[in-house]
C-alpha positions in Angstrom: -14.8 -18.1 -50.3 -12.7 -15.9 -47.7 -14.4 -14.0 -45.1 -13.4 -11.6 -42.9 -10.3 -12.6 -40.2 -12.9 -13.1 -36.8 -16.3 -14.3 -38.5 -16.6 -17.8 -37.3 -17.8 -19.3 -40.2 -20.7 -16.7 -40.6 -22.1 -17.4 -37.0 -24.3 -16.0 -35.4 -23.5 -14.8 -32.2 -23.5 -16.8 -28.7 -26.0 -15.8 -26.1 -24.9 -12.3 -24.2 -22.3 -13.3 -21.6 -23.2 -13.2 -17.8 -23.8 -9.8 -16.5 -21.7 -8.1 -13.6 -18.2 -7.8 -12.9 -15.5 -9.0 -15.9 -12.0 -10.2 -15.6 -9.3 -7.8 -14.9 -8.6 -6.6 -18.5 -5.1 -5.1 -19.5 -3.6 -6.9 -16.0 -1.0 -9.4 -17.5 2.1 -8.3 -19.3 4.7 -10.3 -21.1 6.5 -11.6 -17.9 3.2 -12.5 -16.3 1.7 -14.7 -18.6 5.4 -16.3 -19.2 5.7 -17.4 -15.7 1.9 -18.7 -15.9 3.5 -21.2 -18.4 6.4 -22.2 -17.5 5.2 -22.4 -14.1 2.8 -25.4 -15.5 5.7 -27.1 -16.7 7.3 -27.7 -13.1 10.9 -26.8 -14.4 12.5 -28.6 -11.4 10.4 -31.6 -11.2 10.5 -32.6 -14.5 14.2 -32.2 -14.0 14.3 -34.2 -10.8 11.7 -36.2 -10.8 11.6 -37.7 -14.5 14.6 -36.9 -16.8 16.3 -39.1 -14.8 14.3 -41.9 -16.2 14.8 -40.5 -19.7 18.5 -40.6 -18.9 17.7 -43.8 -17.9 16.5 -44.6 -21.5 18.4 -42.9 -23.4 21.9 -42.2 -22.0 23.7 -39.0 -22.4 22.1 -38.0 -25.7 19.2 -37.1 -23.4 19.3 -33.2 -24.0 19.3 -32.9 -27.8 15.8 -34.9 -27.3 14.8 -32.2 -25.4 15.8 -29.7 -27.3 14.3 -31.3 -30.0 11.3 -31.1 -28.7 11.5 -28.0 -27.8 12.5 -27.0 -31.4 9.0 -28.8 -32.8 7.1 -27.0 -30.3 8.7 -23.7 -31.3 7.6 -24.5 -35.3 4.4 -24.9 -34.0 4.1 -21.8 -32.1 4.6 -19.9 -35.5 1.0 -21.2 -36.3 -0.3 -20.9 -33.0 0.7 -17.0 -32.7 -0.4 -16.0 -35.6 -3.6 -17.3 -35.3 -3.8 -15.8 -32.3 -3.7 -12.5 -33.4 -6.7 -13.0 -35.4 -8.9 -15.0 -33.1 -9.8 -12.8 -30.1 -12.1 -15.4 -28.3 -11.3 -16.3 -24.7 -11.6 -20.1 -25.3 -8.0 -20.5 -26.3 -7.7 -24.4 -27.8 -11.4 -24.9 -28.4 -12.1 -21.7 -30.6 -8.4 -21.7 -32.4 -10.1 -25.6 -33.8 -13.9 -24.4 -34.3 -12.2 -21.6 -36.6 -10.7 -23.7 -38.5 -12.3 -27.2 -38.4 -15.6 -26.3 -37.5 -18.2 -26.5 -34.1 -18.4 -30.2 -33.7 -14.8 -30.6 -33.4 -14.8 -27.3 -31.3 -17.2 -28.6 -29.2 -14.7 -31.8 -28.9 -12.1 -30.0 -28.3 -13.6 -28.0 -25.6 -14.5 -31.7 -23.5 -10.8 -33.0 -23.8 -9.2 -29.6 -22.7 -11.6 -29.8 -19.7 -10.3 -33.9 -19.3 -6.9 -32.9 -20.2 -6.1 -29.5 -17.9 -8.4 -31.3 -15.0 -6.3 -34.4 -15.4 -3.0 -32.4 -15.3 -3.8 -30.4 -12.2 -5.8 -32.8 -10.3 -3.4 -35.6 -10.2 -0.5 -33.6 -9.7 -2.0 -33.4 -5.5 -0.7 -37.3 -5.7 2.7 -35.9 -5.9 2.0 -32.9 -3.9 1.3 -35.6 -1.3 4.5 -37.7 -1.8 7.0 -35.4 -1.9 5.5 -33.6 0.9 5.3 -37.1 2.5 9.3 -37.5 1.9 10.0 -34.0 2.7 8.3 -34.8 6.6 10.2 -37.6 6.8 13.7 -36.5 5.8 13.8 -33.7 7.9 11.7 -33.5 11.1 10.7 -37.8 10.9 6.7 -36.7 10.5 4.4 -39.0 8.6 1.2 -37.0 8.1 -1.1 -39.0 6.1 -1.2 -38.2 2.1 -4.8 -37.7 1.7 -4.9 -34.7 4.5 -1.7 -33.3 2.3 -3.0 -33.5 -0.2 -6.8 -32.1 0.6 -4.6 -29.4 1.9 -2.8 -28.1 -1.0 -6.3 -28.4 -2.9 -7.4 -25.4 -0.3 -4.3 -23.4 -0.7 -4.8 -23.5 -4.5 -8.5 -22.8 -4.3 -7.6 -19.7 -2.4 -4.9 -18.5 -4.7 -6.7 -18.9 -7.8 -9.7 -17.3 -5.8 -7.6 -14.3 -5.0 -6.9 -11.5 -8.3 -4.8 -12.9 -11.5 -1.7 -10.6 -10.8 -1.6 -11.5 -7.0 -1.5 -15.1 -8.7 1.1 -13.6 -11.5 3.3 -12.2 -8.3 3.6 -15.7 -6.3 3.9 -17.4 -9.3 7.0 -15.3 -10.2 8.5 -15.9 -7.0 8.3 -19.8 -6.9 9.7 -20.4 -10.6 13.1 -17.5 -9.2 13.3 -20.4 -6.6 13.2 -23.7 -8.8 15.4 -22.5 -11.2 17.7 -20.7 -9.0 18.3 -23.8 -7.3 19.1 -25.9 -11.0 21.0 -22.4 -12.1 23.4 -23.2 -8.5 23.8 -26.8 -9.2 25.0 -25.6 -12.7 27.2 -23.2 -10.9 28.7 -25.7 -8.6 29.2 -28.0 -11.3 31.0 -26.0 -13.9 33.3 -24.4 -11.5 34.6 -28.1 -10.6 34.9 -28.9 -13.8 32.4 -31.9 -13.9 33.3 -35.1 -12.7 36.0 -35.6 -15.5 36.4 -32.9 -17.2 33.7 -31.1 -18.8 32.6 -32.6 -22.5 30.4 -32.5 -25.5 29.5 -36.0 -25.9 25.7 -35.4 -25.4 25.5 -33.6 -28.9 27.4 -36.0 -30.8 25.7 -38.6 -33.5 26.7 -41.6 -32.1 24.9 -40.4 -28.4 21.5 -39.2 -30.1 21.4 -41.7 -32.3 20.4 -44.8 -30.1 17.2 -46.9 -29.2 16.5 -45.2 -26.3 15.7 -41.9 -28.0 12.1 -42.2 -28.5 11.6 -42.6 -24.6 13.4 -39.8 -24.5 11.2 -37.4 -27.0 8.2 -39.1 -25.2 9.1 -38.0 -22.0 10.2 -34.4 -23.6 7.2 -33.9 -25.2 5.6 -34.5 -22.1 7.5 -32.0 -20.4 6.4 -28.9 -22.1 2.7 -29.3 -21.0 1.3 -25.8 -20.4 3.3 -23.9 -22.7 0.5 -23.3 -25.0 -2.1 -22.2 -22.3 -1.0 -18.6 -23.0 -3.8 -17.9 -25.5 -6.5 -18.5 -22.4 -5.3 -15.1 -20.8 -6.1 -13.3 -23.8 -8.6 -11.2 -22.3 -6.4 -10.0 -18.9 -3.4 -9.5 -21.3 -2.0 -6.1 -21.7 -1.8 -5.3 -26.0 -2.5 -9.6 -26.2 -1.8 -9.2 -30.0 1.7 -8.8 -28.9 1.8 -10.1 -25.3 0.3 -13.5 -26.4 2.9 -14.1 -29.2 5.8 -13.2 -27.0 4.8 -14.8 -23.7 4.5 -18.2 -25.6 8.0 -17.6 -27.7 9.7 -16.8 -24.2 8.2 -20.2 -22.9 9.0 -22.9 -25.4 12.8 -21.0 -25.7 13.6 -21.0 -22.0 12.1 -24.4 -21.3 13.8 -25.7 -24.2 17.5 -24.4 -23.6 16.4 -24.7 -19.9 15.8 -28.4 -20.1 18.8 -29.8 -22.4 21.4 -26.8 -20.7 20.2 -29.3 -17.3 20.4 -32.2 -18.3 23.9 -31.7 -19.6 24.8 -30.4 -16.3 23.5 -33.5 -14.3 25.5 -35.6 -17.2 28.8 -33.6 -16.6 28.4 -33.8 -13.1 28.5 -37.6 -12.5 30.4 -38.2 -16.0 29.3 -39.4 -19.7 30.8 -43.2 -18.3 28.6 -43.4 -14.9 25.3 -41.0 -15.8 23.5 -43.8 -16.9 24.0 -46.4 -14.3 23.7 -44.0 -11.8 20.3 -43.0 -13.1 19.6 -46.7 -12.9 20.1 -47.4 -9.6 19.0 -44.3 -8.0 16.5 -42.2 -10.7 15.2 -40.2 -7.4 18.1 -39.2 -5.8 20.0 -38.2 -8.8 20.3 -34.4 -8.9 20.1 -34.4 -5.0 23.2 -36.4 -4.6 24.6 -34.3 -7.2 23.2 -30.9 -5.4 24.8 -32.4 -2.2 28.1 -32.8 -4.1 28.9 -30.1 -6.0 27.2 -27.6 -3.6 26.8 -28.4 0.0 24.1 -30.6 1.8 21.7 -27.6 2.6 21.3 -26.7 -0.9 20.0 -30.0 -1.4 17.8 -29.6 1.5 16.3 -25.9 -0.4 15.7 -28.2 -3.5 13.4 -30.5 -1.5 11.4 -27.6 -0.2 11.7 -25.8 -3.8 10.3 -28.8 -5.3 7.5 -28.9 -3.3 6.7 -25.4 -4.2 7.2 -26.2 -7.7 4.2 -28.4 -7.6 2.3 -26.0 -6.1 3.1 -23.8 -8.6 2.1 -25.7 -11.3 -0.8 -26.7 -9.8 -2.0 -23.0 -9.8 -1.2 -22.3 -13.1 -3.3 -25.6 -14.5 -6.4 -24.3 -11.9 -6.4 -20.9 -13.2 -6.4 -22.4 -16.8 -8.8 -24.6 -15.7 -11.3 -21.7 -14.3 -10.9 -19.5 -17.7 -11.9 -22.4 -20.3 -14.9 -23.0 -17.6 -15.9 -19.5 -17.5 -15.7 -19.2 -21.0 -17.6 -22.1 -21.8 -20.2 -20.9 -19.4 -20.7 -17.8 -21.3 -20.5 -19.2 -24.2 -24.2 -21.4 -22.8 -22.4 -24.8 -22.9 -22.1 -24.5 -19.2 -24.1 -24.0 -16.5 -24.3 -20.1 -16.3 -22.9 -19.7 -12.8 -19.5 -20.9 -13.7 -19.6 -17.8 -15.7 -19.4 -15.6 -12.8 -16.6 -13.5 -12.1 -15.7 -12.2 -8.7 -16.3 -8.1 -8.0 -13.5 -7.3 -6.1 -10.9 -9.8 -7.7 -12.3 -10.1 -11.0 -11.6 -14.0 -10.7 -13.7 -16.6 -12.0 -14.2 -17.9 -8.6 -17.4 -19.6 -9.1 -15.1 -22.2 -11.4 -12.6 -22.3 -9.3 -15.0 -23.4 -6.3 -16.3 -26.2 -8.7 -12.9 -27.3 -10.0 -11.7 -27.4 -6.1 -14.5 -29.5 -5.4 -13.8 -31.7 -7.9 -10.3 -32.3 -7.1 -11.3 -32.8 -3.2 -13.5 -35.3 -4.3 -11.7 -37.4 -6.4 -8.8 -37.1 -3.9 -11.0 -39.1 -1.7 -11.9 -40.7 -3.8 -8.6 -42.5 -4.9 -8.1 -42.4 -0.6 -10.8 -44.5 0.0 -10.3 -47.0 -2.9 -6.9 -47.4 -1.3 -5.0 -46.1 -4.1 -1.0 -45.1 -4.3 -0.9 -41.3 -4.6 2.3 -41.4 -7.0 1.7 -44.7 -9.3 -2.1 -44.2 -9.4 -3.9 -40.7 -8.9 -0.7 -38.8 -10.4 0.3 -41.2 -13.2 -3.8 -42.0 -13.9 -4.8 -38.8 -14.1 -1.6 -37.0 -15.7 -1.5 -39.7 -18.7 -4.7 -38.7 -20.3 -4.1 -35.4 -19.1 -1.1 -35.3 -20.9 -2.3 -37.0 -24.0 -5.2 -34.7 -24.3 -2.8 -31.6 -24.8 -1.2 -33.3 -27.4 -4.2 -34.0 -29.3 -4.9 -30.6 -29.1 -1.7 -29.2 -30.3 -2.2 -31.4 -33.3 -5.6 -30.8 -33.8 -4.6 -27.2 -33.5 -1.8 -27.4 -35.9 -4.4 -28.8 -38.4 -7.0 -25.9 -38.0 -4.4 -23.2 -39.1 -3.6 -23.4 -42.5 -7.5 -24.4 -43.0 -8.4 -21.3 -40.8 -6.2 -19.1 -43.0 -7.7 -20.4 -46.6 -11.3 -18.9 -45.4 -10.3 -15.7 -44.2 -8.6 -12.5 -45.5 -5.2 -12.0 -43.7 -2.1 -10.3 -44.4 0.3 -13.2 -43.1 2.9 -15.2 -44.8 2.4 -18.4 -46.4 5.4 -19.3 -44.0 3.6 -18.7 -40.7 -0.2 -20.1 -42.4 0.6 -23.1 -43.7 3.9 -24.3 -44.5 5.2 -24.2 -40.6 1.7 -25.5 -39.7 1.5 -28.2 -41.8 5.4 -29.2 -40.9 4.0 -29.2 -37.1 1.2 -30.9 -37.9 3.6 -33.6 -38.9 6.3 -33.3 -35.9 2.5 -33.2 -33.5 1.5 -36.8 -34.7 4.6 -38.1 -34.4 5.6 -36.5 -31.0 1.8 -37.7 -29.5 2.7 -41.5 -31.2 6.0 -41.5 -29.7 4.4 -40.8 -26.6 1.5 -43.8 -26.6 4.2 -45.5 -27.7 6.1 -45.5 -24.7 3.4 -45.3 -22.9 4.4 -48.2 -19.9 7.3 -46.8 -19.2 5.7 -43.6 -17.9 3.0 -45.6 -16.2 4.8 -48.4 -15.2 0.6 -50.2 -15.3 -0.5 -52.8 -17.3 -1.6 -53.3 -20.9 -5.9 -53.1 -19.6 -5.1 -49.8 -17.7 -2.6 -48.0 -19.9 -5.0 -48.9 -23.0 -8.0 -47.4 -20.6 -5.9 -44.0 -19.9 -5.1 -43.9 -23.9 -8.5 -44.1 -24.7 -10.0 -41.7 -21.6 -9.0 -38.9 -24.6 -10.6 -40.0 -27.6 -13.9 -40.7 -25.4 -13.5 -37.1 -24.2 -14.0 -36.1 -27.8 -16.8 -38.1 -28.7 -18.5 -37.1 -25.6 -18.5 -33.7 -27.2 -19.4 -34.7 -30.7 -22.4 -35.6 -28.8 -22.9 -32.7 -26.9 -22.4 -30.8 -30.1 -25.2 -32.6 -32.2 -27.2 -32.4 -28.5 -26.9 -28.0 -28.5 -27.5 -28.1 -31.7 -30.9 -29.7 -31.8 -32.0 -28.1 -28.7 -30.6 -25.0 -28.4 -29.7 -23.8 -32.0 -28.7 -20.4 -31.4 -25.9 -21.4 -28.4 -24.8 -24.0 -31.3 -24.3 -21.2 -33.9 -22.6 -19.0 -31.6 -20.2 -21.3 -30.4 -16.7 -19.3 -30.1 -18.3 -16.2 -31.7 -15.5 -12.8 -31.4 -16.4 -10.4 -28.8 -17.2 -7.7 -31.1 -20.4 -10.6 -32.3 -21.2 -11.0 -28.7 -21.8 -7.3 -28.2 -24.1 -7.2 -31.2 -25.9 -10.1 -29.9 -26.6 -7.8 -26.5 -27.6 -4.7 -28.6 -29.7 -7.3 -30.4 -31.6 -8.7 -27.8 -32.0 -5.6 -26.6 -34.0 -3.5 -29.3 -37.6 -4.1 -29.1 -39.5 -6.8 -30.8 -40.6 -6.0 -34.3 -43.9 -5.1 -35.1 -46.4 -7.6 -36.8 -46.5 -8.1 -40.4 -49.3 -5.9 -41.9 -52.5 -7.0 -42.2 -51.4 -10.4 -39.6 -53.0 -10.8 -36.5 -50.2 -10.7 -33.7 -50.7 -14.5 -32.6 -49.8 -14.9 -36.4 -46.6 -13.4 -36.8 -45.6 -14.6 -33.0 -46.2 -18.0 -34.8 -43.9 -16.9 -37.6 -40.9 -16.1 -35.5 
């Protein structure tokens, strides 16, 4: 039986939210939330730091597997849009799956996006450290040690995510101008030589995509659109977010897509289709630096170290700031401790979460420090697999709930944009998030006990919130029944517990009808 588009399944409504100061409505515009994206992503490190690799694997038919990817994730962004127009709860992932497969597999949801995004972010400070490490080194022969680095950067990005959401938007905007204008002058440099033998087309033929190596390729370009789909989170600072949130997310997957594969061509052309792959081989780090150095001068190469750094940073802040808004809305949702669910007065930041999640980081950080552990081949590649894997759960478990969601309400959308791209994405998801465990030693170079470990971190994540499901439901019903409830459901639950208590049945003594309620 449909109900009406933003009933949750004819909940009742969550627990008022916490009182005081709100997040910065109407702030975030289509650019904004765009770079807040694609910022996750790390344009320039994927492109430095692991295509080579995937050239590695899959020789110059590399950028059709990224543009492959990025096509899948477009057809599931038909889904993901449209349901975001209808469902207007700030919980992004975990609300988009209660609507349409119901609160315990919300409430699942909800524990891997917390594992996946704190898994993304927090393990990305291994590279911050290394690269940083490098940088030190190359240029002024400085070793600083990587757990001070790193403990560093976890400050810097506590105090930009404490700061207001556009200041965030503004720096943010600023950093990804300066990863991809660096990539954007290599391309320059290379085209006006003319490549290393000519410029040619040999990436997009049959015979190039058509190889062994192209499933390492989709795993590792699957991998490098993590973030894209964080848009629907800022659906509550978003200016008009029935349009903003569609667009922003269109913008993301398109640029990152033609982005990616337009790159990677470039890198091919500039060393040719006969040497890319051994070159990627024997020197997978220094690949687009030698190139940069090449093609456009030695201090150019020297701006793509620094820019790379920056890269991470930024990517680190657009993962925390995702981070704080699923914890703030889980907070006032009453799933999480009530505090996290306070937003500051002046910058209208959730900067109780961030504290937490900066916390966190610091201590695992030292953690890994004190265990002895590699910052690159164990707190980045530990934390980032699950991570990683996480988001693609989601997207799939996502791409599931849509056409289900859109059988139970009453909509005005096209069968193309409920079900059949949904279900077609569903399909491209599983096989994407397979190709990915698949491969998964090559991205973490660790043995079979700890790759099957970081594999299974995510489907513990979800169990862990099967449990805490069953848990809130026993004990605290009415947070259960409310669980991604539509703002316009929260506001009636105020006005609810507001109004005074109804009287006493007639003729009952008042213990009585306390008893009865």
């Amino acid at each position: 039986m449909a109900v009406e588009s933003g009933s949750p399944n004819g909940a009742t409504p969550p627990p008022p939210a916490a009182e005081g100061a709100t997040l910065r409505r109407g702030t975030l515009g289509v650019a904004d939330i765009a770079f807040f994206v694609i910022s996750a992503a790390a344009p320039l490190t994927v492109m430095a730091g692991t295509s080579p690799i995937a050239l590695g694997a899959g020789g110059v038919g590399a950028p059709v597997g990224y543009a492959l990817a990025g096509a899948t994730l477009a057809l599931f962004a038909v889904g993901f849009t449209t349901m975001a127009r209808h469902v207007r709860n700030g919980g992004g992932f975990y609300a988009f799956i209660t609507r349409g497969l119901g609160r315990p597999a919300g409430f699942g949801a909800a524990t891997v996006a917390l594992l996946a995004y704190n898994g993304m972010q927090i393990g990305v400070y291994g590279l911050l450290a290394t690269a940083t490490q490098e940088a030190l080194g190359a240029f002024w022969g400085v070793h600083v040690p990587w757990p001070l680095i790193a403990l560093v950067g976890v400050v810097v990005i506590w105090f930009l995510g404490y700061r207001s959401i556009d200041f965030g938007a503004k720096v943010l905007g600023v950093l990804l101008v300066a990863e991809t204008g660096i990539l954007v002058l290599l391309a320059g440099g290379v085209l006006l030589h003319g490549g290393a033998h000519g410029l040619t087309l040999d990436s997009f033929t049959p015979h190039a995509v058509l190889v062994p190596g192209t499933g390492a390729v989709l795993a590792f370009a699957f991998a490098a659109f993590t973030g894209f789909e964080s848009t629907a989170i800022y659906r509550r600072e978003a200016r008009n977010p029935r349009r903003t949130i569609p667009r922003a997310t269109y913008i993301a997957v398109a640029f990152l897509g033609l982005f990616y594969a337009f790159t990677l061509w470039i890198i091919i052309q500039a060393y040719g289709s006969d040497r890319i792959l051994s070159a990627a081989v024997a020197d997978p780090a220094g690949l687009f630096f030698a190139a940069t150095t090449r093609y456009v001068g030695s201090w150019a190469a020297g701006l793509m170290h620094l820019f790379i750094l920056t890269s991470i940073l930024a990517s680190q802040l657009a993962f925390h700031n995702a981070i704080n808004r699923y914890g703030l809305a889980m907070a006032q949702e009453g799933v999480l401790p009530a505090a996290l669910g306070r937003v500051h007065p002046r910058h209208r930041s959730p900067y109780v979460a961030g504290a937490v999640q900066s916390v966190l980081a610091a201590v695992l950080v030292l953690g890994f420090a004190l265990a002895g552990a590699d910052p690159y081949t164990q707190l980045l590649l530990w934390m980032n697999t699950p991570g990683m894997l996480g988001l693609l759960a989601l997207q799939v478990l996502t791409a599931v709930a849509v056409p289900l969601y859109f059988r139970r309400v009453r909509h005005r959308e096209g069968a193309l944009r409920t079900t059949v791209a949904p279900l077609l994405a569903t399909v491209l998801m599983c096989g994407a998030l397979w190709l990915v465990i698949a491969k998964i030693d090559i991205m973490t170079n660790a043995g079979t006990t700890t790759n099957l470990a970081l594999v299974l971190a995510v489907p513990a994540a979800f169990a862990a919130g099967l449990l805490l499901a069953r848990r809130i439901r026993r004990t605290r019903p009415d947070v259960y029944a409310g669980f991604a409830a539509e703002p316009d459901e929260e506001q009636a639950a105020r006005a609810a517990r507001a109004a005074p208590p109804a009287p006493p049945a007639s003729g009952a003594p008042p213990e009585e009808a306390a008893a009865r309620g």
